[in-house]
C-alpha positions in Angstrom: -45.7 5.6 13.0 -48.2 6.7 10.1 -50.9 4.3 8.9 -52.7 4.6 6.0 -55.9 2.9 3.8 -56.5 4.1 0.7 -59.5 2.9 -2.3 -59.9 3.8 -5.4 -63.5 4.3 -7.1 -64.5 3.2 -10.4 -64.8 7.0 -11.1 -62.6 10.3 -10.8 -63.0 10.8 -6.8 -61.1 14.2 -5.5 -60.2 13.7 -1.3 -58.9 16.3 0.7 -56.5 16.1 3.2 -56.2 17.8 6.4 -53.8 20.5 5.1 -56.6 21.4 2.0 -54.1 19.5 -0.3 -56.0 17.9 -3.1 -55.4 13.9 -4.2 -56.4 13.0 -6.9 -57.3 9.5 -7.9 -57.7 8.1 -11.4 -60.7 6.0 -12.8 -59.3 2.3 -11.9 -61.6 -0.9 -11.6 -60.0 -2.4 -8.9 -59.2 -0.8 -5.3 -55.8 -0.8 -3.8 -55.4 -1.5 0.0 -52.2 -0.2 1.6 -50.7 -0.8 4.6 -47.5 1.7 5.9 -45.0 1.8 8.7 -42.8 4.7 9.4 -40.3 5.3 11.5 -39.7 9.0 11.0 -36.4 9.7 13.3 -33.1 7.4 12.0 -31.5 4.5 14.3 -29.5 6.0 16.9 -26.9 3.7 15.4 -26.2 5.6 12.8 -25.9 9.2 14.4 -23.4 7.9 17.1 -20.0 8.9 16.2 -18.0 5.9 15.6 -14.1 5.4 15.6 -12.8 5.6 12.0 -11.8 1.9 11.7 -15.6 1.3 12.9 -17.1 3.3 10.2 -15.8 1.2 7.4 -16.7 1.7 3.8 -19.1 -1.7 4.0 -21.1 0.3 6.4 -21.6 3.5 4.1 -22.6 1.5 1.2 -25.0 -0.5 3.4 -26.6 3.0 4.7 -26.6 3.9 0.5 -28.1 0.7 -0.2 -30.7 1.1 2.3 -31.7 5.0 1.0 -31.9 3.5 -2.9 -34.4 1.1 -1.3 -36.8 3.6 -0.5 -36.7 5.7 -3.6 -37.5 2.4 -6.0 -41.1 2.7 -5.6 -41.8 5.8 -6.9 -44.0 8.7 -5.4 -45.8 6.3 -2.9 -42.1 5.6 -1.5 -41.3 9.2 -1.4 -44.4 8.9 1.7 -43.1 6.2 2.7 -45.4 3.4 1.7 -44.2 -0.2 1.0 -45.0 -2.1 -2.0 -49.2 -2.4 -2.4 -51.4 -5.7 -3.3 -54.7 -5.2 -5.1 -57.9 -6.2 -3.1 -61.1 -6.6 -5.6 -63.2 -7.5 -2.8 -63.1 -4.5 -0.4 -64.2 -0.7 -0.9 -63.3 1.5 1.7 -63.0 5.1 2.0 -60.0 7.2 2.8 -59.4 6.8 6.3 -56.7 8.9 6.5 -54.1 11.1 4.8 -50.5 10.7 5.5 -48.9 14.2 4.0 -47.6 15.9 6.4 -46.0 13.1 8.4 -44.7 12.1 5.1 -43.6 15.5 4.7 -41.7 14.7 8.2 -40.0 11.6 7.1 -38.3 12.8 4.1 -36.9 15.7 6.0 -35.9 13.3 8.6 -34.5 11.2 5.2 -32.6 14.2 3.9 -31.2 14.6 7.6 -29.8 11.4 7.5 -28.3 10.9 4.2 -26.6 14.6 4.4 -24.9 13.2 7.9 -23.9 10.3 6.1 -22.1 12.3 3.6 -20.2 14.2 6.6 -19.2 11.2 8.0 -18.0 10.1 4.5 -16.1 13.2 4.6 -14.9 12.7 7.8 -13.1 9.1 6.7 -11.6 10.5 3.8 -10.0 13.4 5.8 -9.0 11.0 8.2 -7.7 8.3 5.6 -5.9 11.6 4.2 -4.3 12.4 7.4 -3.2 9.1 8.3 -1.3 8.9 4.7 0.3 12.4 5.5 1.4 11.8 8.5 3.1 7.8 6.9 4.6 10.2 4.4 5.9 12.5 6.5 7.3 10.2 8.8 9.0 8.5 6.1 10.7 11.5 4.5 11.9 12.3 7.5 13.5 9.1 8.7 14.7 8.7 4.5 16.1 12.3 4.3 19.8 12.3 4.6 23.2 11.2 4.5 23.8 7.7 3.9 27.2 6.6 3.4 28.8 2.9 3.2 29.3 0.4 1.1 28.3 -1.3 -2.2 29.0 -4.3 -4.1 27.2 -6.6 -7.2 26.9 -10.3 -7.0 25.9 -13.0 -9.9 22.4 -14.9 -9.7 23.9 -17.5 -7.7 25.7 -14.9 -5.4 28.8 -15.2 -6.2 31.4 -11.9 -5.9 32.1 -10.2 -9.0 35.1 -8.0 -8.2 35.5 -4.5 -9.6 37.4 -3.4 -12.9 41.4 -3.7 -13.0 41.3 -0.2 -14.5 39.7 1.0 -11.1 41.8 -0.5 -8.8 45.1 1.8 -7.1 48.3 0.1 -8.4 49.7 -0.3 -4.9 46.3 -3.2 -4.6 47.5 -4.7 -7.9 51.0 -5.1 -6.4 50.0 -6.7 -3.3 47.6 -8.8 -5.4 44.8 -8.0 -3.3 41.2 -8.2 -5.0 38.8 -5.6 -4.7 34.7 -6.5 -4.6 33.4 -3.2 -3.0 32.6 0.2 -4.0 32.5 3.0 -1.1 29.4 4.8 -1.6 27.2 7.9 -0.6 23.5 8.1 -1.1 22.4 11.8 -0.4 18.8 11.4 0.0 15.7 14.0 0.3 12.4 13.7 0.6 9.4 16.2 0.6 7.8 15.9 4.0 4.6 17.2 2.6 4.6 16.2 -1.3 5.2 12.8 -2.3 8.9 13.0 -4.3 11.9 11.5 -3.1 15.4 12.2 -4.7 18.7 10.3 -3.9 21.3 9.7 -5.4 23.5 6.3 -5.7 27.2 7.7 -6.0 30.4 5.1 -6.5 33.7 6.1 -5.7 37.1 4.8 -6.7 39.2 3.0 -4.5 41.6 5.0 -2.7 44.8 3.6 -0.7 44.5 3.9 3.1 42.9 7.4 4.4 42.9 8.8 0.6 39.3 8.3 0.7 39.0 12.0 1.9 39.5 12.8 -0.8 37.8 10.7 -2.9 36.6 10.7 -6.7 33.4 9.7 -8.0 33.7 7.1 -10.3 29.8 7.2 -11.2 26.4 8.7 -9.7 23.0 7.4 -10.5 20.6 10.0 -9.8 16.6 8.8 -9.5 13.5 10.5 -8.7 10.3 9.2 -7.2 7.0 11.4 -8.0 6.7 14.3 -9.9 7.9 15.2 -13.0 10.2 13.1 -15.0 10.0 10.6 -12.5 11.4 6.7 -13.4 9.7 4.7 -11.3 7.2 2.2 -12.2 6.2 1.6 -8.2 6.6 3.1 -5.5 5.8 0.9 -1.9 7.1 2.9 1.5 6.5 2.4 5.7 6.7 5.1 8.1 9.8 3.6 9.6 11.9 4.6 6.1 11.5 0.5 4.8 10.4 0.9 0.9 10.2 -0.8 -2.6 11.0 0.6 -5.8 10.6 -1.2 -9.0 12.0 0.7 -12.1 11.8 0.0 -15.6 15.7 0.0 -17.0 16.7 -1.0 -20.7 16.6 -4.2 -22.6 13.8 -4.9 -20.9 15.3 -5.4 -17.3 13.7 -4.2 -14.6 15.1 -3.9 -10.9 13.3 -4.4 -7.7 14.9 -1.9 -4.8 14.2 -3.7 -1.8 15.5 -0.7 1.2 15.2 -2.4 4.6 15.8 -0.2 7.7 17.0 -2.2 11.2 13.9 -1.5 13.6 16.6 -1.9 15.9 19.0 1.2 14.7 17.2 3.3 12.5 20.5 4.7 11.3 21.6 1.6 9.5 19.8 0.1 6.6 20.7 -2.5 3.2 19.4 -1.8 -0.3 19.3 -5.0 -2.0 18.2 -5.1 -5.9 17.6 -7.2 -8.1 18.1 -7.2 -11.7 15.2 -9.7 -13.6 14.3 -9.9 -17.2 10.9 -11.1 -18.1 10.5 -13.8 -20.8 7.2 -13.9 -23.3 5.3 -12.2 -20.3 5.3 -15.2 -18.3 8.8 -16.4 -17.3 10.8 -14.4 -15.0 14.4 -14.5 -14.7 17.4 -13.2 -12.5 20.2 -11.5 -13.8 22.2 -10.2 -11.0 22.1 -8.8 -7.3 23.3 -5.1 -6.3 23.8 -4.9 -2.6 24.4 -1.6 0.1 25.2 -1.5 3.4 24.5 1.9 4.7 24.8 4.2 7.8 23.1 7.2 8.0 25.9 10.2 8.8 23.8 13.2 9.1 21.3 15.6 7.5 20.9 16.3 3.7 24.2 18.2 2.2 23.9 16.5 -1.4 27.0 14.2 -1.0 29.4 17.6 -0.3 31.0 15.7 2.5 32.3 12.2 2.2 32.5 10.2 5.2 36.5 8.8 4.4 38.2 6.9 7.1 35.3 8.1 9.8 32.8 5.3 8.4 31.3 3.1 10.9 31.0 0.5 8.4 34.4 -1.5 6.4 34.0 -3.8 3.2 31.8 -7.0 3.4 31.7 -8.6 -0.3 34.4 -10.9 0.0 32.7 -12.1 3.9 31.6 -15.6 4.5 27.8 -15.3 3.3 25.0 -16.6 5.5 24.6 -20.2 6.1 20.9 -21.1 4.7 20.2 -23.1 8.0 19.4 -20.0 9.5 16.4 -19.1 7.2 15.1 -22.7 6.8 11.6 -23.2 8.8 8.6 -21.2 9.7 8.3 -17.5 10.6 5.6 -15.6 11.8 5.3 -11.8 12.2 3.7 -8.5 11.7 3.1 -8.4 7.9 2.4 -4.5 6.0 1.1 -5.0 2.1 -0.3 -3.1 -0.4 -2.3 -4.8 -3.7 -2.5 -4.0 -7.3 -5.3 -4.9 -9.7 -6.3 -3.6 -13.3 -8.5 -0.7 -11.4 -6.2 -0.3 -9.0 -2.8 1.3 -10.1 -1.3 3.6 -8.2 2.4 4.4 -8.2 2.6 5.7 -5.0 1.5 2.6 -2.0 1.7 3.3 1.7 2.3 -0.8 2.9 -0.4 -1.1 5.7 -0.7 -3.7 8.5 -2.8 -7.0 7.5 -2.0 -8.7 11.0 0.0 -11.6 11.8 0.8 -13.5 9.1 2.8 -16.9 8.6 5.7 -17.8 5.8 7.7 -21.3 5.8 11.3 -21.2 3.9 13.2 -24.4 2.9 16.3 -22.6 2.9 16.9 -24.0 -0.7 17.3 -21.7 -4.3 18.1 -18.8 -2.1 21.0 -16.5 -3.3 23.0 -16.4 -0.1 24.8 -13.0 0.7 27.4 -11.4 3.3 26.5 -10.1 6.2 23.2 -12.2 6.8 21.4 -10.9 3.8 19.9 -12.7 1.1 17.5 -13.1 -1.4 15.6 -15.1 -4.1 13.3 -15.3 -6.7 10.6 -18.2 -6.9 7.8 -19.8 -8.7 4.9 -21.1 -6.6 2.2 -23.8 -7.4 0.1 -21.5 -8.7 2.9 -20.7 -11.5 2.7 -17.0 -9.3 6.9 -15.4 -9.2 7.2 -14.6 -5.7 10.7 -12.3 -5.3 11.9 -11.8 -2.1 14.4 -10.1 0.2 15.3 -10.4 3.8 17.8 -9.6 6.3 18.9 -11.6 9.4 19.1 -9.2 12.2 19.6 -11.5 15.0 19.1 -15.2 15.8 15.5 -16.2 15.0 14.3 -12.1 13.9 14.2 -10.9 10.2 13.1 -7.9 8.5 11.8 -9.1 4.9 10.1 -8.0 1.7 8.5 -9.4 -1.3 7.0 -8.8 -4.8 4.6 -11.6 -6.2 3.8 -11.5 -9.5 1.2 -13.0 -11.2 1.3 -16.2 -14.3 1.9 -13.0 -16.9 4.2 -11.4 -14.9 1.9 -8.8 -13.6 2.5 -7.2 -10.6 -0.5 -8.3 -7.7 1.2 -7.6 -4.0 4.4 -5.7 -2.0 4.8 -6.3 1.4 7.6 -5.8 4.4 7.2 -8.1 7.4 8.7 -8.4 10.8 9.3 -12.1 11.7 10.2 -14.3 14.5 11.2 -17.9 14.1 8.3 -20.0 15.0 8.8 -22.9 17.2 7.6 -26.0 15.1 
């Protein structure tokens, strides 16, 4: 700790200090009095090596906060003095010179501040790493073959069935009604760059094990990251769970909800929605795209079709949930990522904000086959919330949502994990 006293003389004084350094101190009327107290080594606080989700970013800016401190006061600062008060009563000589302990703290200072900037480093590689190792995880749980089955559904979820001019003549002479496409999705993503490529591919309905050799009827091809990539945003998990909302034409835009069971992370549903947005404030729906989808083996770009080997059979024209079953309060492991005017990102790993709790009334919901469903909501706050969810079994459900703001702006994506509460 470093003391120090110091008057100034109605006339130009020169001291010395102990090292021969020369201060020089101005003609002034009055005489300053200060008082100083140094610590010259930092708190042992801040050299311990913390865990990174110790070391938060609250903590740097409190360490920068505390460094600008110091500096405001100019050259007596840079010694380390606090701020002086003027005594006109007292004249004292210099009892003591404080330059090379000074000397000492700064270099102590400079220690300090350039081991804060490693351990800034530090959380940035880490933060890096842990988003690497999401993506990577991701590609390679999203990379593959996934075939099954498709089929489109009004707002209110009613089955629209495919064209006549589709349909074999043998189903037209049995009368039989066809809802569902049989579909491939050839998927691959970049484990170590963040683009993702799959395609949606529909094929025509074929007459018993004809679907061997089936023919594509259409294929729509998208591309997330990169060049010429369509998405508008991008929201993804490490277990392959993710949310794609792209931009499509007269102004309708689809939200790709893609929910993997945490149970079999070879089967999966893509459920999408088709909204419209009114004057930037009133959201509509237009219509529902649903898959069902098993994953059939590595990447081979749709070369091999799965035919009459699929796991999976048609579902469309199945009894649709009953909307008992989502009605009441769920609570579970909640992952979200947030958007803001400084904050937009395409591409959003959804990270864990903790246990959360969501209550359903089990009314407006569009009510699907094969305990899916989803809907799309205003809250009090005139906020659209859109969600999605899947009933895996009695009382669990994977879901997802978008909430949009009172102009339609995009604020939150998130994918949860719930359990029925008991009420």
């Amino acid at each position: 700790m470093v003391k120090a006293s110091f008057n100034i003389w109605d006339r130009l004084r020169k001291y010395r200090s102990s090292d021969n350094s020369v201060i020089k101190v101005h003609n002034s009327s009055a005489m300053a009095s200060f008082s100083v107290n140094v610590t010259a080594s930092p708190s042992p606080l801040i050299l311990q090596r913390r865990p990174f989700s110790n070391f938060s970013s609250s903590t740097h800016h409190q360490l920068q906060d505390s460094h600008l401190q110091n500096k405001k006061f100019g050259a007596f600062s840079l010694l380390g003095f606090a701020p002086f008060s003027f005594n006109l009563r007292r004249r004292r000589t210099l009892m003591c010179a404080a330059n090379q302990d000074s000397m000492e703290v700064v270099k102590e200072t400079g220690k300090t501040n350039g081991l804060i900037g490693v351990l800034g480093e530090v959380d940035s590689r880490q933060v890096h790493d842990k988003s690497t190792e999401a993506w990577s995880q991701f590609a390679k749980r999203i990379s593959g073959e996934w075939d099954g089955f498709g089929a489109d559904f009004s707002n209110q979820g009613g089955t629209i069935e495919l064209p006549e001019y589709v349909v074999p003549e043998a189903y037209r002479e049995w009368e039989v009604k066809v809802f569902d496409w049989q579909t491939q999705c050839p998927t691959l993503a970049n484990p170590e760059d963040h683009v993702l490529e799959y395609r949606s591919i529909q094929l025509l309905p074929t007459v018993g094990c004809e679907a061997d050799a089936a023919t594509v009827y259409s294929s729509d091809e998208r591309k997330v990251g990169g060049e010429n990539s369509g998405v508008t945003t991008f929201a993804y998990q490490s277990s392959g769970s993710y949310v794609a909302v792209w931009q499509k034409k007269d102004d309708v835009t689809e939200l790709e909800y893609c929910l993997i069971n945490p149970q079999d992370f070879e089967s999966r549903v893509r459920i999408i929605q088709r909204i419209r947005v009114s004057n930037n404030t009133e959201i509509k729906l237009q219509g529902v795209r649903v898959f069902r989808e098993q994953w059939y083996g590595p990447f081979r770009n749709g070369d091999q079709l799965g035919g009459c080997a699929i796991r999976d059979s048609a579902f469309a024209s199945t009894a649709p949930m009953i909307a008992s079953d989502i009605a009441g309060i769920w609570q579970g492991s909640k992952a979200i990522t947030t958007f803001s005017a400084t904050n937009t990102e395409i591409f959003r790993e959804l990270l864990d904000a903790g246990l959360q709790k969501s209550v359903r009334d089990g009314e407006n919901n569009v009510l699907l086959p094969k305990q899916l469903w989803c809907s799309l909501k205003q809250n009090k706050d005139g906020e659209t919330i859109s969600e999605a969810g899947w009933l895996l079994d009695q009382g669990q459900a994977i879901t997802s949502s978008c909430l949009f703001s009172s102009t339609a702006k995009l604020k939150e994506i998130s994918i949860a994990l719930e359990t029925r509460a008991s009420e």
